[in-house]
VODOVO-936624 format. One record per residue (C-alpha): residue number from 1; residue in three letters; x, y, z. Coordinates in steps of 0.05 Angstrom, whole numbers, plus 5000, padded with zeros to 4 digits. Layout:
@i=NUM, aa=ALA, X=X, Y=Y, Z=Z
...
***
This chain:
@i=1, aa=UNK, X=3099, Y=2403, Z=5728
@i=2, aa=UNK, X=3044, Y=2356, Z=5719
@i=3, aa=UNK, X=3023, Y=2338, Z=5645
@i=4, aa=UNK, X=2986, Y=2269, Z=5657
@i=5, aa=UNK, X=2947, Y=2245, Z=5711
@i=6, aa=UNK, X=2910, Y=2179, Z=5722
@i=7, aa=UNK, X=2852, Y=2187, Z=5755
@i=8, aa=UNK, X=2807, Y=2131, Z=5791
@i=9, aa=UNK, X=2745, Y=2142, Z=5752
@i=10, aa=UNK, X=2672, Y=2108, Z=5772
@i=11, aa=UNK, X=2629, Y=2162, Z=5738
@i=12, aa=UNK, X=2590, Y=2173, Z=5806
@i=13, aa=UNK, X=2584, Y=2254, Z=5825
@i=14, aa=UNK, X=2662, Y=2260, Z=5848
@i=15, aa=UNK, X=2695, Y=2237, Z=5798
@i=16, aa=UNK, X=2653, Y=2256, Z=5747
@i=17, aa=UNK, X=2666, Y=2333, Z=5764
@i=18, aa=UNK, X=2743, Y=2314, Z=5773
@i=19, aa=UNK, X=2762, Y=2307, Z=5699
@i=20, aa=UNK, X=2740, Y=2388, Z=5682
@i=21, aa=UNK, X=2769, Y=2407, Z=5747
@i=22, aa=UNK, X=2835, Y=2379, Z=5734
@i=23, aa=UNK, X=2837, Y=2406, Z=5670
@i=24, aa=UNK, X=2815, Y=2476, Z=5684
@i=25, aa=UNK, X=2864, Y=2474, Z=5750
@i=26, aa=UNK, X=2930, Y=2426, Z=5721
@i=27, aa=UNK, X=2919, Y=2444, Z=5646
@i=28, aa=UNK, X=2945, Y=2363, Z=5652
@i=29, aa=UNK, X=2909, Y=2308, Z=5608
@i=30, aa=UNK, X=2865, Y=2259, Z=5644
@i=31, aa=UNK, X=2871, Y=2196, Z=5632
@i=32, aa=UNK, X=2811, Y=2149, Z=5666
@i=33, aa=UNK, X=2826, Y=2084, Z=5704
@i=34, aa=UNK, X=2764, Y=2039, Z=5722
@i=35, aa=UNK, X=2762, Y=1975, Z=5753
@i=36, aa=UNK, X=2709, Y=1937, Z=5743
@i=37, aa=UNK, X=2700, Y=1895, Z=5808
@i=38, aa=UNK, X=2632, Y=1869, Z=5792
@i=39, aa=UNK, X=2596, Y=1936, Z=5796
@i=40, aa=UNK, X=2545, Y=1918, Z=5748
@i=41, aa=UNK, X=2510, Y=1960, Z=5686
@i=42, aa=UNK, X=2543, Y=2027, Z=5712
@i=43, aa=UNK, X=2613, Y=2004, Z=5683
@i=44, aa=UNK, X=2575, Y=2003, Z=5613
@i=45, aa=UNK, X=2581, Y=2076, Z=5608
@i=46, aa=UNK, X=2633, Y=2092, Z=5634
@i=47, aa=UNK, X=2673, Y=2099, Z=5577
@i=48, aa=UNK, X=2630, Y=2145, Z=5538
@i=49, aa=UNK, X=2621, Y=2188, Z=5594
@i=50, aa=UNK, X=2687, Y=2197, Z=5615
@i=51, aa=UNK, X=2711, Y=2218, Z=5545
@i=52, aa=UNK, X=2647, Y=2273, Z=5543
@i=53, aa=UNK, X=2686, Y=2302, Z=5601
@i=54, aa=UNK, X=2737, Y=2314, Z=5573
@i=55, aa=UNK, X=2791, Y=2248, Z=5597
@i=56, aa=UNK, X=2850, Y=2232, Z=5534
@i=57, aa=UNK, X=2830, Y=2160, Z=5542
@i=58, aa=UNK, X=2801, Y=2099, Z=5584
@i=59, aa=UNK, X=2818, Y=2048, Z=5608
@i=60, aa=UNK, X=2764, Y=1997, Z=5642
@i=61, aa=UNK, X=2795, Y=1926, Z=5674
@i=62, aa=UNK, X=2765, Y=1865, Z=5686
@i=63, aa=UNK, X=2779, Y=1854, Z=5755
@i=64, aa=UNK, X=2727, Y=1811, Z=5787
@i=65, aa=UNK, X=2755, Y=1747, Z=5791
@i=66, aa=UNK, X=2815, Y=1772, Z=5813
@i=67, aa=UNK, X=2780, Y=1819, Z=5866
@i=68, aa=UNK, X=2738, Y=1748, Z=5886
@i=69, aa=UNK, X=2804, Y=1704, Z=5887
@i=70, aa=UNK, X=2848, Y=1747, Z=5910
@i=71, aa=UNK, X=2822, Y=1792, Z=5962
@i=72, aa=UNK, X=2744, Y=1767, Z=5975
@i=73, aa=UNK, X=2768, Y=1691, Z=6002
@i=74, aa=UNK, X=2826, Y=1705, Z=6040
@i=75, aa=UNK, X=2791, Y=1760, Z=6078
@i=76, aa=UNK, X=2726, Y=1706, Z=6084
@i=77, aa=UNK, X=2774, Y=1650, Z=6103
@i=78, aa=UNK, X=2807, Y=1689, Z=6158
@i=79, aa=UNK, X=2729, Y=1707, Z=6189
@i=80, aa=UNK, X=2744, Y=1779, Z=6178
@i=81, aa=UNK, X=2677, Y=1826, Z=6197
@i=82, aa=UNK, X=2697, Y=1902, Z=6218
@i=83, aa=UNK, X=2657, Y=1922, Z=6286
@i=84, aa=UNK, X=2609, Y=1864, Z=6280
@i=85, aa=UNK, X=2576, Y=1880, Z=6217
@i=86, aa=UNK, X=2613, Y=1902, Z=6162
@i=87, aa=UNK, X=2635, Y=1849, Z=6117
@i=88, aa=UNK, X=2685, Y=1902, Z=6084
@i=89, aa=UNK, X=2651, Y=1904, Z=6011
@i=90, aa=UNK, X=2687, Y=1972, Z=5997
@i=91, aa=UNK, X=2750, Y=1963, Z=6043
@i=92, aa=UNK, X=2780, Y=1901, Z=6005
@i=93, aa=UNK, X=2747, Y=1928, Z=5931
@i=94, aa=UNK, X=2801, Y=1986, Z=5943
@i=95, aa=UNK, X=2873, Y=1947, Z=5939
@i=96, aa=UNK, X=2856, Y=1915, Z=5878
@i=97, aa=UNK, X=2828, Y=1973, Z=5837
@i=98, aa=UNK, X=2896, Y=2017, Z=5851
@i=99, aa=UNK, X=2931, Y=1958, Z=5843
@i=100, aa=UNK, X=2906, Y=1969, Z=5762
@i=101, aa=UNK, X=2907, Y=2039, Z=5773
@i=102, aa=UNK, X=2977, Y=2045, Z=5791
@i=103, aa=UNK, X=3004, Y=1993, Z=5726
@i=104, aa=UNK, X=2961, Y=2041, Z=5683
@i=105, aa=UNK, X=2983, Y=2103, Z=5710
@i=106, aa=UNK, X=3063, Y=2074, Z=5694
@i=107, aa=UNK, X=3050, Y=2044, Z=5632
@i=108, aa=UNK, X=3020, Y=2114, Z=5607
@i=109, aa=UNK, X=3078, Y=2154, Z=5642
@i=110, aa=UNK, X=3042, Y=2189, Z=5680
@i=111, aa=UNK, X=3060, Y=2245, Z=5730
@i=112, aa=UNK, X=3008, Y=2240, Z=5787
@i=113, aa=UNK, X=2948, Y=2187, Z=5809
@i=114, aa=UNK, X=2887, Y=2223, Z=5826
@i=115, aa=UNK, X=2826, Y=2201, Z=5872
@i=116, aa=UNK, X=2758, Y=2230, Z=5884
@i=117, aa=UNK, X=2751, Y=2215, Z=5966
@i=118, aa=UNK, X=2731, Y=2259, Z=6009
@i=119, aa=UNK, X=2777, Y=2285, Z=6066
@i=120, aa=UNK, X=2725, Y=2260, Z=6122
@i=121, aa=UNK, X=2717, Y=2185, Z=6090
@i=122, aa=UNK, X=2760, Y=2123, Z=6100
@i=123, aa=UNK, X=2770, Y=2111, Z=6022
@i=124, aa=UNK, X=2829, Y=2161, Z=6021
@i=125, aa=UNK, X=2861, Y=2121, Z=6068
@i=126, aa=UNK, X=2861, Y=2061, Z=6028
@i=127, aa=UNK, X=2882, Y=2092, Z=5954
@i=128, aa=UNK, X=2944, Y=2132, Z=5984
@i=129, aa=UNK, X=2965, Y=2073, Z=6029
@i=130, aa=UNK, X=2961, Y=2020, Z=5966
@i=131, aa=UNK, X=2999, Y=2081, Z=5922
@i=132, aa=UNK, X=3053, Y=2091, Z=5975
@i=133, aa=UNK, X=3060, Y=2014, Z=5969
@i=134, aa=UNK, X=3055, Y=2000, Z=5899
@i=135, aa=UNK, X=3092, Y=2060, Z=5874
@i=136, aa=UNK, X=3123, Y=2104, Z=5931
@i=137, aa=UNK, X=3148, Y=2163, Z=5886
@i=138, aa=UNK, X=3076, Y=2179, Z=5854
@i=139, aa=UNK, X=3044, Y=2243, Z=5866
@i=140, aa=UNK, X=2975, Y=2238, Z=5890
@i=141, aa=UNK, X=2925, Y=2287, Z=5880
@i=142, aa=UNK, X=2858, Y=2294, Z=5920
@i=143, aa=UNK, X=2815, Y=2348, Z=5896
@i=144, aa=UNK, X=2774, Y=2336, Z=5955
@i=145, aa=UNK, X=2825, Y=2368, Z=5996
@i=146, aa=UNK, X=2849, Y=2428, Z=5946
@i=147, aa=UNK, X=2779, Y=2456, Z=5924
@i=148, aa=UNK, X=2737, Y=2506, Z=5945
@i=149, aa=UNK, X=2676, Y=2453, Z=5941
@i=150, aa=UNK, X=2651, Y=2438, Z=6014
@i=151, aa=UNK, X=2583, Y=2398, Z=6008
@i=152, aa=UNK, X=2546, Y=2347, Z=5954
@i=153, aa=UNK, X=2496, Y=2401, Z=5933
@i=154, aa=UNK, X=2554, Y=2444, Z=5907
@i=155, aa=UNK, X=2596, Y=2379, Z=5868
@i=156, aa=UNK, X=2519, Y=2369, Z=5835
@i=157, aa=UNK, X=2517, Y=2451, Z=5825
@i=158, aa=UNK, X=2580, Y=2444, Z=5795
@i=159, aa=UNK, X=2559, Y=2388, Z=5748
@i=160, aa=UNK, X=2504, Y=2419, Z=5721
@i=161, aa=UNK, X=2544, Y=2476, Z=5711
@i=162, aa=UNK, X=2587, Y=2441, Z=5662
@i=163, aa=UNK, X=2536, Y=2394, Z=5631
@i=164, aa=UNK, X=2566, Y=2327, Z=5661
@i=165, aa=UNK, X=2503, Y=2278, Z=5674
@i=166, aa=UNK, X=2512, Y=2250, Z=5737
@i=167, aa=UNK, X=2472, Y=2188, Z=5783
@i=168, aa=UNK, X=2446, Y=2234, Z=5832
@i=169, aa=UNK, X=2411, Y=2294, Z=5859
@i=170, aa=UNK, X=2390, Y=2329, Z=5915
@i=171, aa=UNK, X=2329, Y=2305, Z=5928
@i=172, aa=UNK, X=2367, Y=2228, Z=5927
@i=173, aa=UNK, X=2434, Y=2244, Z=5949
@i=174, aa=UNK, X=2455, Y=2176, Z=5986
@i=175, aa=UNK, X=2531, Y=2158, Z=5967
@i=176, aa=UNK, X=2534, Y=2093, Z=5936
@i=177, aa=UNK, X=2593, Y=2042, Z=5929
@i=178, aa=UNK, X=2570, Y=1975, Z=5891
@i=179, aa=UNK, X=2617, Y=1916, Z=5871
@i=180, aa=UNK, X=2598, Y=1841, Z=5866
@i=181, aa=UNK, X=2604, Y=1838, Z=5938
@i=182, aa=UNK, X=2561, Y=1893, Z=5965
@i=183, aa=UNK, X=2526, Y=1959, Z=5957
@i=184, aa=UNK, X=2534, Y=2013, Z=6011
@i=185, aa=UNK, X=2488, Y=2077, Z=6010
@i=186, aa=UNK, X=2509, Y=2136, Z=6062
@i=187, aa=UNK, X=2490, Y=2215, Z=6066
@i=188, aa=UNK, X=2429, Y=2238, Z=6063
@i=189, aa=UNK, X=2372, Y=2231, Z=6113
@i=190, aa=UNK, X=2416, Y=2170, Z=6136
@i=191, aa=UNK, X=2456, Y=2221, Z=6178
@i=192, aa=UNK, X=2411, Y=2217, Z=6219
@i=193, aa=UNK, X=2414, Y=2157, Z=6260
@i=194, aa=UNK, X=2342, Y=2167, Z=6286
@i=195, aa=UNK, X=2317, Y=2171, Z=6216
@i=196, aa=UNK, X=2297, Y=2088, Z=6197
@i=197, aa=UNK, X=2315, Y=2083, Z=6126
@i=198, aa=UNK, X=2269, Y=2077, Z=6059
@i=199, aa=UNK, X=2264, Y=2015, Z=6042
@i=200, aa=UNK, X=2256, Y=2046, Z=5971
@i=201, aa=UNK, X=2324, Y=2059, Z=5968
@i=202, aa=UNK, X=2344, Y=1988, Z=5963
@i=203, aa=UNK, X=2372, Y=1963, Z=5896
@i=204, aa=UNK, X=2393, Y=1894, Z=5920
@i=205, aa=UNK, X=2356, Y=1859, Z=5968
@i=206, aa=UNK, X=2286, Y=1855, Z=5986
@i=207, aa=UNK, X=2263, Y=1877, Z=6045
@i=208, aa=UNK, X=2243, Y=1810, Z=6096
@i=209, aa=UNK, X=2170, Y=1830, Z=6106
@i=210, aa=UNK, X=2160, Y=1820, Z=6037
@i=211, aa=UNK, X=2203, Y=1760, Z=6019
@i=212, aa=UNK, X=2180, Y=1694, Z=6008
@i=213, aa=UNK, X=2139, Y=1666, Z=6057
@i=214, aa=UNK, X=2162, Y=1591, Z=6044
@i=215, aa=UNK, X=2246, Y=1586, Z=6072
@i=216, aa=UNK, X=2291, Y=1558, Z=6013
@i=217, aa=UNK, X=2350, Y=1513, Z=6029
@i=218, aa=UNK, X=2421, Y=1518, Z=5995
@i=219, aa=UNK, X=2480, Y=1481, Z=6002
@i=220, aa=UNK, X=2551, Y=1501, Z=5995
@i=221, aa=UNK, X=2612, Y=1459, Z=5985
@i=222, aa=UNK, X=2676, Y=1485, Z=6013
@i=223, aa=UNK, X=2755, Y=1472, Z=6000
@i=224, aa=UNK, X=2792, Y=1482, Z=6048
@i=225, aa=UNK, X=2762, Y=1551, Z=6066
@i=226, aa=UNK, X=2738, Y=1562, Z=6003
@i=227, aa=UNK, X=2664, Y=1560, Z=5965
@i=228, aa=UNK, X=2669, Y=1512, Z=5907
@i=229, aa=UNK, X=2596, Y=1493, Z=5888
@i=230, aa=UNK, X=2526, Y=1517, Z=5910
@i=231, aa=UNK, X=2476, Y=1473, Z=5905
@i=232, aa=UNK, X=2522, Y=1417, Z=5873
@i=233, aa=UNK, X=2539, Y=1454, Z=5819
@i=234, aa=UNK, X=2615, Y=1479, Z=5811
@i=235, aa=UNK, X=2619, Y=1547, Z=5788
@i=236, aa=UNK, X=2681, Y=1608, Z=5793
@i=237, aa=UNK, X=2683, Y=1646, Z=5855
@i=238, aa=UNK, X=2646, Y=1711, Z=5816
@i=239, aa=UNK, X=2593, Y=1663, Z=5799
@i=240, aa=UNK, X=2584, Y=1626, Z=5863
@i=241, aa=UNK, X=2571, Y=1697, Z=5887
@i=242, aa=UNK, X=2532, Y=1723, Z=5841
@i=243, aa=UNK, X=2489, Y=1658, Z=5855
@i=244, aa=UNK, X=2483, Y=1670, Z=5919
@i=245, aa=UNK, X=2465, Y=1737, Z=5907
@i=246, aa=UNK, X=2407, Y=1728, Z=5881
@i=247, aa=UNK, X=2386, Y=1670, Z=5927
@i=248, aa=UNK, X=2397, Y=1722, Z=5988
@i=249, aa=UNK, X=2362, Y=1784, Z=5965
@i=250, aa=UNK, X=2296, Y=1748, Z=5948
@i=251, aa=UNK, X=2295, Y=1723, Z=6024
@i=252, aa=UNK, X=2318, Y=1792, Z=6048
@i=253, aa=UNK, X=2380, Y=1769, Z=6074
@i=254, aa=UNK, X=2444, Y=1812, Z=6096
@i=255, aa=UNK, X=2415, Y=1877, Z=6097
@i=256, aa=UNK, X=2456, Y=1926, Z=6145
@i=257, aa=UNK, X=2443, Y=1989, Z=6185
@i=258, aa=UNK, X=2506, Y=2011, Z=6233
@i=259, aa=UNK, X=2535, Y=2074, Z=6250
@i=260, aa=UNK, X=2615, Y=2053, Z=6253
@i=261, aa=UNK, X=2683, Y=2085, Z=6274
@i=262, aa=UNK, X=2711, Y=2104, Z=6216
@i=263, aa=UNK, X=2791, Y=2099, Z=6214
@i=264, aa=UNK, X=2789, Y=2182, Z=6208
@i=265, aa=UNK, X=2762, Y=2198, Z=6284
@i=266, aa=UNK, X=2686, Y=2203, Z=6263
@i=267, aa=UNK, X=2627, Y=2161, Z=6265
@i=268, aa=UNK, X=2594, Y=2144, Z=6211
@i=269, aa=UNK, X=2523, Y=2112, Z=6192
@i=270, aa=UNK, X=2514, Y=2066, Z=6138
@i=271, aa=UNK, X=2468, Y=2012, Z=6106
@i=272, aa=UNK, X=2493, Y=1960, Z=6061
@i=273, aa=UNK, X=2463, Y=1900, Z=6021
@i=274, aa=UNK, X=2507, Y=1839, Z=6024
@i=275, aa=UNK, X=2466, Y=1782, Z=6007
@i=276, aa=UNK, X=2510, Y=1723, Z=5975
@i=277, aa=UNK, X=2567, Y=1747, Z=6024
@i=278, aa=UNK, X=2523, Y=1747, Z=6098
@i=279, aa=UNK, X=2514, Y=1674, Z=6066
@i=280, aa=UNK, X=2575, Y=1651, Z=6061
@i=281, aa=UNK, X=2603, Y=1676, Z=6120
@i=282, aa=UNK, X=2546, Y=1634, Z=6155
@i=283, aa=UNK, X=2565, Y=1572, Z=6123
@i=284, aa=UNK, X=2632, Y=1587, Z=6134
@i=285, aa=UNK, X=2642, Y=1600, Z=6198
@i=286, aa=UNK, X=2583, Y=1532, Z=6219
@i=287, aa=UNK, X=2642, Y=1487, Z=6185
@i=288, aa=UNK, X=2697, Y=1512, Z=6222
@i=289, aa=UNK, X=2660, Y=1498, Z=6290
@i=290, aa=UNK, X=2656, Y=1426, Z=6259
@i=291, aa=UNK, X=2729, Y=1423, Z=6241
@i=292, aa=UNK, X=2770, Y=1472, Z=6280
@i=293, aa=UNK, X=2786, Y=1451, Z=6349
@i=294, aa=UNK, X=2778, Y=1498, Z=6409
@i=295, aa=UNK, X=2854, Y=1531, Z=6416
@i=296, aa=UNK, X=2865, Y=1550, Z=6353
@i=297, aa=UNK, X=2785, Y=1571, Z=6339
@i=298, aa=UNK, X=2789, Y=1618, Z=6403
@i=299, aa=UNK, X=2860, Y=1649, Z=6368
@i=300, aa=UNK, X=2829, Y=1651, Z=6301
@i=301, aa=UNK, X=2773, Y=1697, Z=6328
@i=302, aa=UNK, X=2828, Y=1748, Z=6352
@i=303, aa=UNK, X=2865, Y=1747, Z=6291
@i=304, aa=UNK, X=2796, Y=1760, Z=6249
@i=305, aa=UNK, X=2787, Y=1819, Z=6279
@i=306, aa=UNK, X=2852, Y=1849, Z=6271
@i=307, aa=UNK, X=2851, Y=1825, Z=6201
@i=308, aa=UNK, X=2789, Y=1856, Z=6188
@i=309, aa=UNK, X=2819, Y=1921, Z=6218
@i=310, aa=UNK, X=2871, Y=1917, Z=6164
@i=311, aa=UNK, X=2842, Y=1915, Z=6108
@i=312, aa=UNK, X=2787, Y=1970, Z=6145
@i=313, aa=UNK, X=2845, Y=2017, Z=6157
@i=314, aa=UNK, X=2873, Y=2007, Z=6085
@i=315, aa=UNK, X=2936, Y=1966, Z=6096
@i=316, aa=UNK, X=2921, Y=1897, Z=6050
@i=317, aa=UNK, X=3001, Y=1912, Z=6025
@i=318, aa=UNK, X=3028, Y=1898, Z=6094
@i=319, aa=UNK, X=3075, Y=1842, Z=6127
@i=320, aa=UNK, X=3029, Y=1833, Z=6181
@i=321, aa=UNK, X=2970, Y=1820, Z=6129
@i=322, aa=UNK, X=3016, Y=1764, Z=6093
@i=323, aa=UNK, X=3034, Y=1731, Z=6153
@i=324, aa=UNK, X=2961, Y=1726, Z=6170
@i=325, aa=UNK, X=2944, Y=1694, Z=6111
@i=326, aa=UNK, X=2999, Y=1642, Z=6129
@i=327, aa=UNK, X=2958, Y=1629, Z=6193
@i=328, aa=UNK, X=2901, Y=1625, Z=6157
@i=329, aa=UNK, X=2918, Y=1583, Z=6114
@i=330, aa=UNK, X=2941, Y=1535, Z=6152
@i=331, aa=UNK, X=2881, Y=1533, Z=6201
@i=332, aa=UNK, X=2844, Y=1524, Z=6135
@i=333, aa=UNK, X=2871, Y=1456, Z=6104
@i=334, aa=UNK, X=2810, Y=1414, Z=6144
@i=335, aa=UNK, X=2755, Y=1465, Z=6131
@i=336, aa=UNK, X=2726, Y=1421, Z=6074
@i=337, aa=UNK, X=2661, Y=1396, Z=6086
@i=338, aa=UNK, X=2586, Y=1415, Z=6059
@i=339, aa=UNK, X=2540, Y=1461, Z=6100
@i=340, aa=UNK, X=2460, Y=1478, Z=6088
@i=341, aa=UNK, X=2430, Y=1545, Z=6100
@i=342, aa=UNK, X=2364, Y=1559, Z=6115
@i=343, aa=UNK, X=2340, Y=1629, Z=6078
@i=344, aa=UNK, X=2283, Y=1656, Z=6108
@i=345, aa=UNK, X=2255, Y=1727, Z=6114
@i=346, aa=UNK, X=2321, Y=1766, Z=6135
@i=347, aa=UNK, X=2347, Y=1700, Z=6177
@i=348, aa=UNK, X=2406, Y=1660, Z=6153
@i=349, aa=UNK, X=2413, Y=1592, Z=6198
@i=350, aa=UNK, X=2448, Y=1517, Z=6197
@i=351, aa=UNK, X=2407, Y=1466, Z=6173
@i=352, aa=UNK, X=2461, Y=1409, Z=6172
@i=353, aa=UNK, X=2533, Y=1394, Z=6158
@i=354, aa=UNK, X=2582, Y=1352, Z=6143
@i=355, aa=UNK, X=2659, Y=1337, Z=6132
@i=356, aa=UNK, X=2703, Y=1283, Z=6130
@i=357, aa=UNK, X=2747, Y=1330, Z=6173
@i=358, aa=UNK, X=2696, Y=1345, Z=6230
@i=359, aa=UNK, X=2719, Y=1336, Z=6311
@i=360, aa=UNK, X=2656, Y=1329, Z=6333
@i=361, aa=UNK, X=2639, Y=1255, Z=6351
@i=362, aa=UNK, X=2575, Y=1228, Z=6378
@i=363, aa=UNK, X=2606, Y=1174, Z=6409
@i=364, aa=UNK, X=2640, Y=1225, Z=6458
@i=365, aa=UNK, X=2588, Y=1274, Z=6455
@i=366, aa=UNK, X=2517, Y=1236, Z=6467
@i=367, aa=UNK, X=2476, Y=1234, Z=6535
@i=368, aa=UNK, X=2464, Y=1168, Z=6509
@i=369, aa=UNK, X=2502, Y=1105, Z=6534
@i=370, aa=UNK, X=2575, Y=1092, Z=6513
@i=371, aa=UNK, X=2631, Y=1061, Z=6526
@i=372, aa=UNK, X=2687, Y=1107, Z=6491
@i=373, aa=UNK, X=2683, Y=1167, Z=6555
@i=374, aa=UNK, X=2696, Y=1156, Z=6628
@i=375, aa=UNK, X=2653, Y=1195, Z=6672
@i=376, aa=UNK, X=2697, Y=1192, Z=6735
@i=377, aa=UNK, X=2759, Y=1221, Z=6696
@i=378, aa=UNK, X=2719, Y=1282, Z=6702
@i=379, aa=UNK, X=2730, Y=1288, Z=6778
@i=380, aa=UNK, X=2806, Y=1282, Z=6770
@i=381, aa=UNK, X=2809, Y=1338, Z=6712
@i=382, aa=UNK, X=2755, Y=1386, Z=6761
@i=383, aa=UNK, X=2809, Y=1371, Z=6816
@i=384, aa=UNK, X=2872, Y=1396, Z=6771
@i=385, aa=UNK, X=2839, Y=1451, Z=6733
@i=386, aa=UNK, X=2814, Y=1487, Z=6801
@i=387, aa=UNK, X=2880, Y=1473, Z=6844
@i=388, aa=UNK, X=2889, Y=1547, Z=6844
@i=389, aa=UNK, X=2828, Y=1572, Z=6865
@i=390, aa=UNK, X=2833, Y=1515, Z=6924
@i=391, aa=UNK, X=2904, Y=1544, Z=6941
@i=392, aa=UNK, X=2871, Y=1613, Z=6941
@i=393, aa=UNK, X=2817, Y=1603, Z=6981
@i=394, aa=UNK, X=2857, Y=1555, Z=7034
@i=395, aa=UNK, X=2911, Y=1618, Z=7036
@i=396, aa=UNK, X=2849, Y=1672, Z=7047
@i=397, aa=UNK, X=2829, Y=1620, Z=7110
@i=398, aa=UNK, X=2897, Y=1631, Z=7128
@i=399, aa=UNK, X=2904, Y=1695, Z=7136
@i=400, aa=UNK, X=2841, Y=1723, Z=7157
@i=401, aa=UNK, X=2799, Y=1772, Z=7114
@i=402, aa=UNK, X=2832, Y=1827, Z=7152
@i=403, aa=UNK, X=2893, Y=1828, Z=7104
@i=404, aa=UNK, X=2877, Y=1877, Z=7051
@i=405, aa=UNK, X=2855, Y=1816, Z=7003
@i=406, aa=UNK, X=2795, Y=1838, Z=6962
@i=407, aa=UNK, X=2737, Y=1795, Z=6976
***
């Protein structure tokens, strides 16, 4: 019998709903777990809200410079970027707020963790993974999957029904997922993928057309992988971010529109607003082609995207993960340097860099005179590096074209 459950509460439509639902359908207490991973004003009420629906108690964490630290860096370090695009705003926002959810849910005793995904989105995925992994024996309980609610315009019928204010409506029905990272927005006309989207529905970035018309400069200082200062000033990770934020969305930078394969079989259509972070992964990734040297750049770029597919599919609690991060880590102990981004109108490019770990020599690499490179050792490497395609084509002389070689 369930008496307690712990449910991971945002105060957006689902969950909102979830807390009179599993009281009317349990008879259980509800006791509300938010993690607060930079989300903004919307955490203020939270607590009041949750309590006028009827939860025992709740609990809001301070997670943000944990979620930055811990979870934001390593997955920026490693290069990871899902299909292209996605810099993985909600993907890696989801380990560390059941991470909370699961000490809360055992330090109140409770019986069950419950979620407010839907069965057709990733997010399910990555709570029940991190539960299995954090605490195996918990019962999980996804209303999504047990009620007789099928569409958006019910959950909001259902609201009103028992007087629980919630952030949207049907005539703006866009599912929204905002941390210091990122906001997403999905449903609605964005179903579509022939409809362009409003630019009105923006809360973070402007839009290029209208950003400045003059490009802005910043600099970023990294440590071995990792932003330290903007602009020469040191600052926490959550801050750095936050900086760059705001730098970003005036010049309309990192605004998304993809449809991507989500982990469930479907396609999906998104748009998300990921100023500070589209920024960093610039910088980041200009500095390793300073100070990473071909091999172990070409490798890196594999393991980024299976990294990225991790923490995509839900797994950040897995060996493979870990053992990443070792890589990672390693191939990050010379990416140290200082890198300048030009911001202009949507456009994010280099405009210089430095470190005192950089393989790039202009002795080596001018057109210029010099007297550190042999020209003629050229001929000798040419020779070695195409002694198999010589042996080929001397062996297709050989024995004719009429031997069932493919031309």
């Amino acid at each position: 019998m369930i008496k307690k459950v712990a449910l991971a509460y945002s105060g957006g439509l689902d969950t909102s709903i979830i807390i009179p639902w599993l009281r009317e359908n349990y008879g259980c207490e509800v006791v509300a777990v938010c993690g607060d991973v930079g989300q903004g004003a919307e955490v203020e009420a939270v607590k009041e809200k949750a309590l006028a629906s009827g939860a025992i108690s709740v609990y809001v964490g301070d997670l943000t410079e944990e979620f930055v630290e811990g979870y934001i860096f390593p997955a920026l370090k490693a290069g990871a970027i899902y299909e292209g695009k996605y810099l993985l705003g909600t993907s890696f926002a989801r380990p560390v707020i059941t991470k909370y959810l699961v000490e809360i849910a055992l330090q109140e005793g409770c019986d069950a963790i419950c979620h407010g995904c839907t069965g057709k989105g990733n997010d399910q995925v990555r709570f029940e993974l991190a539960i299995k992994a954090l605490a195996p024996e918990m019962k999980v309980i996804a209303p999504w999957r047990e009620w007789s609610i099928r569409s958006r315009e019910e959950a909001i019928d259902y609201a009103q029904a028992h007087n629980i204010p919630i952030p949207v409506s049907k005539t703006s029905p866009y599912s929204m997922d905002r941390n210091i990272w990122h906001l997403s927005h999905e449903g609605g006309d964005l179903e579509n993928p022939l409809n362009n989207f409003d630019p009105q529905m923006l809360r973070i970035c402007t839009v290029p057309e209208q950003a400045p018309d003059t490009p802005q400069i910043v600099e970023i200082e990294f440590k071995q992988g990792v932003p330290i200062k903007a602009d020469g000033q040191e600052m926490t990770g959550a801050a750095l971010i936050d900086y760059l934020n705001k730098l970003g969305a005036k010049h309309g930078i990192g605004i998304v529109d993809m449809v991507e394969n989500r982990l469930v079989g479907m396609k999906s259509r998104g748009i998300y607003e990921t100023p500070g972070g589209t920024i960093l992964y610039a910088a980041h990734a200009c500095l390793e082609s300073l100070c990473l040297d071909r091999a172990t750049a070409h490798f890196k770029e594999d393991a980024a995207k299976r990294y990225a597919e991790l923490l995509y599919d839900g797994v950040w609690f897995h060996p493979l993960r870990e053992a990443l991060d070792a890589f990672v880590n390693k191939t990050q102990e010379t990416v140290s340097g200082v890198v300048k981004m030009k911001l202009y109108k949507g456009n994010c490019t280099i405009f210089g860099m430095e470190s005192p770990y950089s393989l790039y020599s202009e002795d080596f690499a001018t057109f210029g005179e010099d007297e550190v490179y042999n020209q003629k050792d050229a001929e000798g490497f040419i020779n070695l590096f195409g002694l198999p395609l010589k042996v080929r084509a001397l062996m297709r002389m050989t024995v004719g074209r009429d031997a069932h070689i493919a031309p």
